[in-house]
C-alpha positions in Angstrom: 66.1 123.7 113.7 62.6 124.2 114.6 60.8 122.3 117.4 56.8 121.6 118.0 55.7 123.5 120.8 52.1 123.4 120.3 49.3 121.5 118.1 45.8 122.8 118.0 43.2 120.9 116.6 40.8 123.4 115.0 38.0 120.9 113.9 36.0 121.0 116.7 32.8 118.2 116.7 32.1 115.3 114.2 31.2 118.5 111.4 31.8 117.5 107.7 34.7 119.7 106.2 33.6 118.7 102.4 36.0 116.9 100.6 39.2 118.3 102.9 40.8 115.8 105.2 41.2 117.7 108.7 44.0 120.3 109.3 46.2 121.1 112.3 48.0 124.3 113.2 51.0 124.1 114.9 53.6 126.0 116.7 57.1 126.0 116.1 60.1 127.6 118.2 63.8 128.1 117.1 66.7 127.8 119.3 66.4 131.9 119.7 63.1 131.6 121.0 61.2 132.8 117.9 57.4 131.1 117.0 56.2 130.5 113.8 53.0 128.7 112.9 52.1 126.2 110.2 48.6 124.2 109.1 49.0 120.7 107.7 46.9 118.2 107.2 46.6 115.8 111.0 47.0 112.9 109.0 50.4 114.1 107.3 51.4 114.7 111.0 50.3 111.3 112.0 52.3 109.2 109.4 55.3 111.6 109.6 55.3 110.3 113.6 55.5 114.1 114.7 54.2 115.2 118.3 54.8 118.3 120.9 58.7 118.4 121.6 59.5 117.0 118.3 62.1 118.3 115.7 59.9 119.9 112.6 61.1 118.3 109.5 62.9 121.1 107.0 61.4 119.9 103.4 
């Protein structure tokens, strides 16, 4: 079980990323303590409900 530690928002500003929808990274922690990092997409965050503290879905 992994658990959101961190989410950084990378897209600083009002700039235009093209045709991609904005992207988060986020930190993870297991229960030993270990990070791990991922990118998704904020708005896949957003529907999925998922903040700091949170338990990081497994599929």
């Amino acid at each position: 079980m992994k658990i959101i530690k961190h989410i950084f928002d990378g897209d600083f500003g009002c700039e235009e990323t093209g045709s991609q929808k904005p992207t988060v990274s986020v930190t993870l922690t297991d229960e030993a303590g270990n990070e791990s990092y991922v990118t998704v997409e904020d708005e896949w965050l957003t529907n999925n409900g998922l903040n700091i503290g949170d338990t990081w879905p497994e599929n």
